[in-house]
N, C-alpha and C positions, 0 to 999 in steps of 0.2 A: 588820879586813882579813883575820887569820887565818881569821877564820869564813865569810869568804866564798870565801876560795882553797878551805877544806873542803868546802863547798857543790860548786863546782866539781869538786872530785876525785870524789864522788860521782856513780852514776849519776841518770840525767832519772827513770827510773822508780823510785829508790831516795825520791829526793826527793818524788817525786808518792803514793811510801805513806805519809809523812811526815803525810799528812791523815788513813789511814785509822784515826788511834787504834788504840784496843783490838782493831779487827778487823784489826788490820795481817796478824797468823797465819792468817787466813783465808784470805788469798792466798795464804801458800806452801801449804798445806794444799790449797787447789786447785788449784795448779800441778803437787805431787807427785801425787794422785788421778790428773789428767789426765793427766801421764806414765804411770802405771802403767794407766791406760785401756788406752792407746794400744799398752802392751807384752801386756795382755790383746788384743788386737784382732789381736795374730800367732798365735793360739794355734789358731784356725781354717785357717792355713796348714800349718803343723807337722803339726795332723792330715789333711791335705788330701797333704802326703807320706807319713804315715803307709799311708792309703789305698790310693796309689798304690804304696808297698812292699808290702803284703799281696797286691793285686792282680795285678802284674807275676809276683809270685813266684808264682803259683798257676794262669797263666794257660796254659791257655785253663779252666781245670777254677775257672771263679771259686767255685764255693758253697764250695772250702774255704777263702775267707777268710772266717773267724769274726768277725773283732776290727773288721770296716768299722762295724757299727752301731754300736759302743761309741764307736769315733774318733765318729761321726756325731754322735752325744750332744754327745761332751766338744767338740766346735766350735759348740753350740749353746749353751752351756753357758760356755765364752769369749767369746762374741760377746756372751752377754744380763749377762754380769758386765762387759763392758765399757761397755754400754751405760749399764749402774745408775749405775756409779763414776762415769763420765763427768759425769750427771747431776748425782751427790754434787758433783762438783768445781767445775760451775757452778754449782751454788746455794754454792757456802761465797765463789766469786769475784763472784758478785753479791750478796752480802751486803757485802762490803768494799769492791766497786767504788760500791754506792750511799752507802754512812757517808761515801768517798774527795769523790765530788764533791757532796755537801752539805755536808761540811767545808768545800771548796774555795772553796763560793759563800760559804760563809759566812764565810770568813779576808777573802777579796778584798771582798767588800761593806761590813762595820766596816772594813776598813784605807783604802777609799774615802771610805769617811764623816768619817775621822780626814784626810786630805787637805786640803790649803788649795784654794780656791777656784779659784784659777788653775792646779791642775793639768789642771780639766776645758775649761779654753778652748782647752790644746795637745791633746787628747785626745778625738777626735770621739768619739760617743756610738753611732755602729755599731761601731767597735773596742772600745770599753768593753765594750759587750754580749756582743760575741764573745768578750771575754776573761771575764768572769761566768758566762755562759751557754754559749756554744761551747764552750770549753775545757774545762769541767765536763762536757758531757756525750762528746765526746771523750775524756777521760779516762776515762770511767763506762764505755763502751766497749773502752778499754784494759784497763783491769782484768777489765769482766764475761768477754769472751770471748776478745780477741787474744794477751790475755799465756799466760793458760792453754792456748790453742791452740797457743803457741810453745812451753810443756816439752813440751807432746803433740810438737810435730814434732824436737822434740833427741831425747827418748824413742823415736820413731817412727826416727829415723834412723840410733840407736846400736843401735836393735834391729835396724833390717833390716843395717846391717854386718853386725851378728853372728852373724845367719841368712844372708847371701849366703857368709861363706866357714865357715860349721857345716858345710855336707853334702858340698861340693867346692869348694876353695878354690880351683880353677883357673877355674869357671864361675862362680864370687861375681866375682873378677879381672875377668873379661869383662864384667860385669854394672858391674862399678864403673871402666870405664872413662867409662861414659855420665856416670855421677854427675859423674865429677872434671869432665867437659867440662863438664855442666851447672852446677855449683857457680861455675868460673873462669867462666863469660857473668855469674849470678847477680851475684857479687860485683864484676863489671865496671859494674854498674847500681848498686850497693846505697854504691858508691864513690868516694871522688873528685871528681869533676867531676858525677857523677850526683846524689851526697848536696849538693854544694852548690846545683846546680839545684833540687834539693827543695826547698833554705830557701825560693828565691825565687820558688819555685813557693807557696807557701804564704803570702809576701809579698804577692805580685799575687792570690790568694785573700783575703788580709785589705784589700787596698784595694778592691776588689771591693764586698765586703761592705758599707764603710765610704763609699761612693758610691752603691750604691744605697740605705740608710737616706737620706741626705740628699735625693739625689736625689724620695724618695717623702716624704717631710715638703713639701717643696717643691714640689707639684704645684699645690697651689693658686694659691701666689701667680704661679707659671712661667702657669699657663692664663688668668691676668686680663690679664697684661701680653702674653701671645701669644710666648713664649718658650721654647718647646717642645725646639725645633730646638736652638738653643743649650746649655738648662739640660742636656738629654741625652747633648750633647757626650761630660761630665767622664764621666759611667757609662757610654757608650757604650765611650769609651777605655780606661776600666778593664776591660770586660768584651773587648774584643778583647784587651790585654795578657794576660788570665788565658789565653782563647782559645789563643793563641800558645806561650805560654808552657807549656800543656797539650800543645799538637801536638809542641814542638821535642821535651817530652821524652818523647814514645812515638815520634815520626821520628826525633832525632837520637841519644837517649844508651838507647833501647829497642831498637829494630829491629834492629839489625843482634845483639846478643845474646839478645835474644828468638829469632831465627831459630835461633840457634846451641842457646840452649836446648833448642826443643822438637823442633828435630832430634834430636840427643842422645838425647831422653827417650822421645821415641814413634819411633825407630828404635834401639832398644836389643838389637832380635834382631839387628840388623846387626851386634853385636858378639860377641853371644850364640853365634848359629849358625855361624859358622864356625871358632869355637875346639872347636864341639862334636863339627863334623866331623871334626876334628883331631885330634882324641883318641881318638874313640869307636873306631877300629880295633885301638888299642893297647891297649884295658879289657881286664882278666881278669873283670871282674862284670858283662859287659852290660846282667843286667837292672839291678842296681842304680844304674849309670850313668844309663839310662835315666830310672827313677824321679826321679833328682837333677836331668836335664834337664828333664822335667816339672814339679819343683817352681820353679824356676827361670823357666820360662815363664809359669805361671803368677804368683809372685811378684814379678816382672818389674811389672805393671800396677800394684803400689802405690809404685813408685819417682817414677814420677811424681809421686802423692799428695804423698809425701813431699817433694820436690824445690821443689813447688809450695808447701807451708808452710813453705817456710825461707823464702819472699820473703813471709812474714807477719813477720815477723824483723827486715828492716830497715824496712815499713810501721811496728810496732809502735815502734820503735827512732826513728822522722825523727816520727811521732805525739806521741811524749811528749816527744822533745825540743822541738817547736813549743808542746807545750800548758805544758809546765815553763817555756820561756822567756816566754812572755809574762804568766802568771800570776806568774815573781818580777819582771818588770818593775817591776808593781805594787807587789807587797810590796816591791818596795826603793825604791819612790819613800816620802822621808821627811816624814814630818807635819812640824807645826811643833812646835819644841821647847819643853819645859812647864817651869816653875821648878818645883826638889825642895823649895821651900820660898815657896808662892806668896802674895803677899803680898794683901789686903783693901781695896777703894778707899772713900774717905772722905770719900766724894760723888758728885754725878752731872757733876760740870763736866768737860769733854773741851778736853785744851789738844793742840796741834802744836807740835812744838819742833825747828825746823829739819831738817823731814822730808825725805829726799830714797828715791827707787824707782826701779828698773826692771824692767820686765819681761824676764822670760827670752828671749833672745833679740833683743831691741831694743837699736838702736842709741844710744838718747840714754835721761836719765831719763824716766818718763811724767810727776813731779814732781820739785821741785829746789827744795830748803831754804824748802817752805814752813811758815809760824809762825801762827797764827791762834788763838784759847780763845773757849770758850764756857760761858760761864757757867750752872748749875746752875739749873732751871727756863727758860731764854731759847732761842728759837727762831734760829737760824744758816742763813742761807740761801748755796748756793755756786751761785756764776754765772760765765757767761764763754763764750766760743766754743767749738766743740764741740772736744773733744780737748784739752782744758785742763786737763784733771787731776781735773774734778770727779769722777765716778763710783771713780776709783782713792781720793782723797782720804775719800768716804764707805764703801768698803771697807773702809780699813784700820784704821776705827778698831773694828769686830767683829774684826778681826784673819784676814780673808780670806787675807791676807798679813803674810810681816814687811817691816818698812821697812828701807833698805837703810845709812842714816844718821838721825842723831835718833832721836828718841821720839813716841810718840804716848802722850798721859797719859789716865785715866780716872779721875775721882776723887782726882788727884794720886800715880796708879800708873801704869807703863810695863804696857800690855798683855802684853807679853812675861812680865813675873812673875805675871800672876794667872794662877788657874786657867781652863781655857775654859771649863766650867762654868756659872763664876760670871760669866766675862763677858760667854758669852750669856744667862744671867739680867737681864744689867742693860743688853741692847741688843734691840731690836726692829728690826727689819729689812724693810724694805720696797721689792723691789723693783720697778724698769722693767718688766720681763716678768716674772708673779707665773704660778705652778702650781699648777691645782686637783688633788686626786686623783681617782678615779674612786671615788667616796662618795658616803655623804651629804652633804646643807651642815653640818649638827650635826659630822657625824666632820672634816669641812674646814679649818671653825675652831677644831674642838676640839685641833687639832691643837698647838697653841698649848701647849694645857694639855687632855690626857689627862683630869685628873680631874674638869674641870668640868661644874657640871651642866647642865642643857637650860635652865633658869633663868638660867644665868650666859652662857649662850651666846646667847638670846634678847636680856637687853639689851646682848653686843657687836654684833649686829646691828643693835642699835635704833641705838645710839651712833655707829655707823657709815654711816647713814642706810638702814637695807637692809630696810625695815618692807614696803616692795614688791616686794620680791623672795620674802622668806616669804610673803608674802599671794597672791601668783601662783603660782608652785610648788604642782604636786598635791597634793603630800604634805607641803606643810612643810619642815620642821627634818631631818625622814626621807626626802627627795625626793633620791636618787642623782644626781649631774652625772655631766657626760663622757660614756664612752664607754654606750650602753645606756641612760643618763639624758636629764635637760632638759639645754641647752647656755647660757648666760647671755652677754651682749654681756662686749665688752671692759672696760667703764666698771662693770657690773655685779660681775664678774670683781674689780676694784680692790678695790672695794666691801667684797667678801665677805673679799679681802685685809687689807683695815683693820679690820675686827671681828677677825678673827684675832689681828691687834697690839694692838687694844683690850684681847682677853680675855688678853692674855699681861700686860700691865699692868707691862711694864720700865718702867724708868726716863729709859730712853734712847731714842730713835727717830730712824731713819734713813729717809730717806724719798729714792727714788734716781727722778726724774723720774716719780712717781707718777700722776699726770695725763695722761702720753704719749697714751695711745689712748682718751681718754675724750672724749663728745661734751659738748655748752655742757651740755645738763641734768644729764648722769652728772657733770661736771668740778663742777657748782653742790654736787649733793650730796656729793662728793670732799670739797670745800673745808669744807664743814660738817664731815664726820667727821674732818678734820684739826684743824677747832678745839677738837673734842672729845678729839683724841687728845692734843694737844698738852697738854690744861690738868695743870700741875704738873712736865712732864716737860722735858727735853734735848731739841730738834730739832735734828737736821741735815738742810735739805731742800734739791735739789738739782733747778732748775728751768728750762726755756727759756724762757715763759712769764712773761715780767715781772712782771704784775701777780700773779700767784701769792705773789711775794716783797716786796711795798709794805708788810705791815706787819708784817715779822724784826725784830728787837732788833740782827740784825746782818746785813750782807751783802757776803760776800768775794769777790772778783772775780777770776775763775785765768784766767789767757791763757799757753800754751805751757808750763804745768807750772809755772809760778812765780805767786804772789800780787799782784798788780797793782797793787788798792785795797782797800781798806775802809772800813764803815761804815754808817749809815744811808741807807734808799732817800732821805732830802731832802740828807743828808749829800755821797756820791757825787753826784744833781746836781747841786750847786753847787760841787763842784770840778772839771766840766766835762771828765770822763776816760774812760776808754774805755765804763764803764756808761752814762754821759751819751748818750751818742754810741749804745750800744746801746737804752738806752730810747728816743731818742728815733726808732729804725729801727721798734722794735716797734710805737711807738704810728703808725708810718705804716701799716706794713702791717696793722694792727690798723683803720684806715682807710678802706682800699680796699674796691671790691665790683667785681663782676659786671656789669656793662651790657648791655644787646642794642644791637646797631647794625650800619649798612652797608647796600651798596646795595645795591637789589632787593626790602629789606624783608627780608632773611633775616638771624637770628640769628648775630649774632658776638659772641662774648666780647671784652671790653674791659675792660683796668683803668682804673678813675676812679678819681679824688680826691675826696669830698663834697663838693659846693660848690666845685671846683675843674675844671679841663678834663682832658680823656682824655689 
C-alpha cells in the first residue's frame, strides 16, 4: 500500500524515466542543454540593441559606429551555438527516450505474458495494443522532443522576464501585461474542467481505437451475412463520440481563451505603445529611450514563441499522465500467485475436489462444487449443454485461473503450489480457436519445443496426420503461413495444432472442442492424430459431437456449472439421463438430410427423416 501511495506522489513523468535505466541522465542532460539553447538564442537580441545603441548615438554620421560588425559576428555566433547545443540536447533526449520505450514494451509484454488467461477476455486486444505500442511510442515522443522543448520554453521564458525589465523596466511592465493576460486564458484551458475533459478526451480516443480493430477483423464475417450497416453501427458511434468530444473541446473550453490569448499576444504594441508615448516627453536620454523602444519592438515577436510553448507544458503534462496511467494499469493487474516452496506432482492423474469459480464480474459461479478424477493414462471426456462449465473446467486445470473454492489436483498436487513452469511442462493444451504465427510450419510447431530438430518435427506431423499438408506446400517444413505465405483451411490449421502438442510430448492433454471447424475428411484425420496423441497420456477432451466421445474411459456430464452424471458412453445410456436424452438428439439430427421438393418443380430444402416422412 505504502508503495503505491509513493507511486502516486510522484510525478507521471518521474515514473515514466523509471524505464529509462542507465540513460535516465540523459534526459536531464538534455533538458539542461536545451535550456541553455534557448538562453543562447537571446544573445542575437542583446546584440540587435547593441546595434541600435551605437547607431542612434551616432546618427545621422553612421560610419562612426565601429562596433556594428563585431555585434554582427557575436549574433551569429549565438545563434550557430544555439543551434549546435540544441542539437546536443536532442540526441542525448533521444538516446533516453528510445532505451524509455523499449523498456516500456518490454515490462508490459513479460508482465502480459505472466497474466492469467482471463485477463485478456476483459481486455480487447485494440486497447492492449495501444497500451504496448501507443503508449510507448507517445512516450518516445515525450521524452525525444516535448520534454526538452518544455526546459527550453521555462528557459526561454525566465530569459525574456529578464531581458523585458534589463533595459527599461517600465516598457518590460508594458510588455508583461500581454504575458500575465495570456498566461491566465492559457491556464484557464490547461485546468479544471479543461484537464478533465482531456482525460475523456483521450477515453473516447481509446475506445475509438478499440472499435475500429474489432470492427476490421470483422469484416469478413459482417460481408457474408450482409451486415454492414449494423456491425458499423458500434465504430461509427465511437467515431462521432471522439468527433464531439474533439469539437466541444476547442468550441467550449478553447475558444473563448484562445480568443483572449492571441489577442494579448499579437496585440502587444497595444500595450507597448502607449506607455511609450507616456514617457518618452519626460526622458532626459531620448536617444537611449529610443534604442530601448526599439529593442522592445522588436523583442516583442518572441513573446509569442514563448507563450505558445508553455501550452507544450500542459500537452506534455495530460500526455504522460494518459500514457503512465494505463501502462500501470497493466503492471498492476496481478499474476497468479506462485508457491515460495512449490511442490512436485507424482503422476499424471488430475482429480476436482469440490471446485467452485466465477468470473469477474458475473453474477452466479460458471461452476459449483464440481468433483470428478481422472485417472493417469485414461482419456475423460466433458459433455453437456453449452454453457455448462466445460471449457472453464478444461481451463483451470493449466491453471488459466485460480478456482475460487476447492482444489484442482495434478499428480496428487494443488495447482496453486507447483511451479508454472513445471505445470506447463506436464499439460499440453489445445485449443477451440488455435493460432498460427506468421512462420514457417517447422518454426509453428517448433514452437512447442524451440530445440527440436526438423527430424523430430517431421514425425509430429506425420503423427498428426499432416504428411499432406508438407507434401503440398512449396517449400515444405520452410513454407511461411499467414500473412505473405500459403493460408491452410481450418481442419488443416487443427492439424498442424496437434503435431505441435505431439512434439511438446506432456503428459497431459487438454483438448477444448478440437474438432469445431473441421470438415468429415479434416475431422477423420483429427480423430487419428488424437489416437496418436492420446496413447500413454491424460485426456481431458471436451466435445459437442457425440460420437467423438463413445470410446473415453469416462464421460462427465456439466449442465449449469454442476456435474450432472457420470460414467461410461453404455453406462449413462442405460441410466436414461440427461446424456441419454442428448445422444439420442444427436443421433436424430445426425439423421436428417437435405431433400429437394414442392411445387412447380423448384427446389426447396426439406428436412426428412431416412426412411421416415418430411
Amino acid at each position: 500500500m505504502s508503495s503505491n501511495r509513493d507511486e502516486k506522489k510522484r510525478s507521471d513523468v518521474a515514473q515514466i524515466l523509471d524505464f529509462a535505466g542507465d540513460r535516465r541522465g540523459l534526459t536531464y542532460l538534455g533538458c539542461a542543454l536545451s535550456a541553455v539553447s534557448q538562453l543562447l538564442g537571446f544573445g542575437p537580441y542583446v546584440c540587435i540593441w547593441l546595434v541600435a545603441r551605437d547607431l542612434i548615438a551616432v546618427a545621422p554620421n553612421w560610419q562612426a559606429a565601429t562596433g556594428v560588425a563585431t555585434y554582427g559576428w557575436w549574433a551569429v555566433g549565438f545563434a550557430s551555438a544555439s543551434i549546435v547545443v540544441y542539437f546536443v540536447a536532442l540526441m542525448c533526449t533521444h538516446l533516453a527516450a528510445f532505451r524509455t520505450a523499449s523498456n516500456m514494451r518490454k515490462q508490459v509484454s513479460e508482465h502480459l505474458l505472466r497474466l492469467p488467461l482471463g485477463y485478456f477476455d476483459t481486455h480487447a486486444t485494440g486497447e492492449l495494443r495501444r497500451i504496448v505500442d501507443g503508449c510507448a511510442a507517445s512516450t518516445e515522443t515525450l521524452l525525444a522532443h516535448m520534454l526538452p522543448d518544455v526546459a527550453g520554453s521555462v528557459a526561454m521564458v525566465a530569459g525574456m522576464l529578464a531581458l523585458l525589465l534589463a533595459f527599461d523596466w517600465r516598457l518590460g511592465l508594458a510588455c508583461l501585461v500581454a504575458v500575465v493576460v495570456s498566461f491566465g486564458a492559457l491556464m484557464t484551458m490547461m485546468s479544471g474542467k479543461g484537464m478533465a475533459f482531456m482525460k475523456r478526451y483521450m477515453g473516447a480516443l481509446t475506445d475509438m481505437n478499440r472499435t475500429g480493430t474489432e470492427y476490421v477483423r470483422g469484416i469478413p464475417v459482417v460481408k457474408v451475412f450482409q451486415q454492414t450497416v449494423h456491425s458499423f453501427k458500434a465504430f461509427h458511434d465511437a467515431i462521432s463520440d471522439y468527433a464531439r468530444m474533439a469539437q466541444d473541446y476547442a468550441c467550449t473550453f478553447c475558444r473563448g481563451p484562445q480568443v483572449v490569448n492571441l489577442t494579448a499576444l499579437n496585440g502587444l504594441v497595444a500595450f507597448l505603445l502607449p506607455v511609450t508615448l507616456f514617457l518618452a516627453p519626460g526622458e532626459a536620454d531620448f536617444s537611449r529611450f529610443v534604442t530601448n523602444f526599439a529593442f522592445y519592438a522588436v523583442f516583442s515577436a518572441v513573446i509569442p514563441t514563448a507563450m505558445t510553448k508553455m501550452m507544450f507544458m500542459s500537452e506534455a503534462s495530460q500526455m504522460a499522465g494518459d500514457s503512465m496511467a494505463r501502462v500501470r494499469e497493466v503492471l498492476d493487474a496481478k499474476p497468479l500467485p506462485v508457491s515460495a516452496s512449490p511442490a512436485h506432482p507424482a503422476g499424471n492423474d488430475v482429480r476436482f475436489e469440490d471446485v467452485t469459480f466465477t468470473y469477474d464480474g458475473a453474477e452466479k459461479p460458471a461452476v459449483e462444487h464440481v468433483s470428478f478424477d481422472v485417472s493417469a493414462g485414461s482419456t475423460l471426456a466433458l459433455v453437456g449443454p453449452s454453457g455448462g462449465g466445460k471449457s472453464t473446467c478444461a481451463s483451470l486445470v493449466p491453471r488459466f485461473w485460480d478456482v475460487d473454492a476447492g482444489r484442482v489436483l495434478v499428480g496428487g498436487v494443488d495447482v496453486r503450489e507447483m511451479d508454472p513452469r513445471e505445470l506447463m511442462d506436464q499439460v499440453a493444451f489445445v485449443f477451440q480457436t488455435n493460432k498460427l504465427f506468421s512462420a514457417t510450419l517447422a518454426d509453428n510447431v517448433r514452437a512447442a519445443r524451440p530445440d527440436a530438430t526438423d527430424e523430430q518435427v517431421l514425425a509430429a506431423l506425420s503423427a498428426a496426420q499432416c504428411d499432406d499438408i508438407v507434401a503440398k506446400l512449396p517449400d515444405g517444413l520452410n513454407t511461411r503461413l499467414g500473412a505473405g505465405g500459403a493460408y491452410l483451411s481450418g481442419g488443416e490449421v487443427q492439424r498442424v495444432v496437434l503435431a505441435r502438442a505431439i512434439l511438446k510430448d506432456a503428459p497431459i492433454v487438454v483438448l477444448d472442442e478440437a474438432t469445431a471447424f473441421a470438415d468429415p475428411e479434416n475431422e477423420a484425420l483429427i480423430q487419428r492424430a488424437f489416437a496418436r496423441l492420446a496413447q500413454g497420456r491424460t485426456v481431458i477432451m471436451i466435445a459437442h459431437r457425440l460420437s467423438t466421445v463413445v470410446g473415453a474411459d469416462k464421460i462427465v456430464v456439466l449442465d449449469g456449472g454442476h456435474v450432472a452424471e457420470e460414467g461410461t458412453h453404455a453406462e449413462l445410456l442405460g441410466a436414461g439421463g440427461l446424456y441419454a436424452r442428448m445422444w439420442a438428439d444427436y443421433e436424430q439430427a445426425a439423421s436428417w438430410k437435405i431433400s429437394a421438393g414442392g411445387d412447380g418443380g423448384s427446389p426447396v430444402p426439406a428436412a426428412t427423416r431416412e426412411g421416415g416422412e418430411a
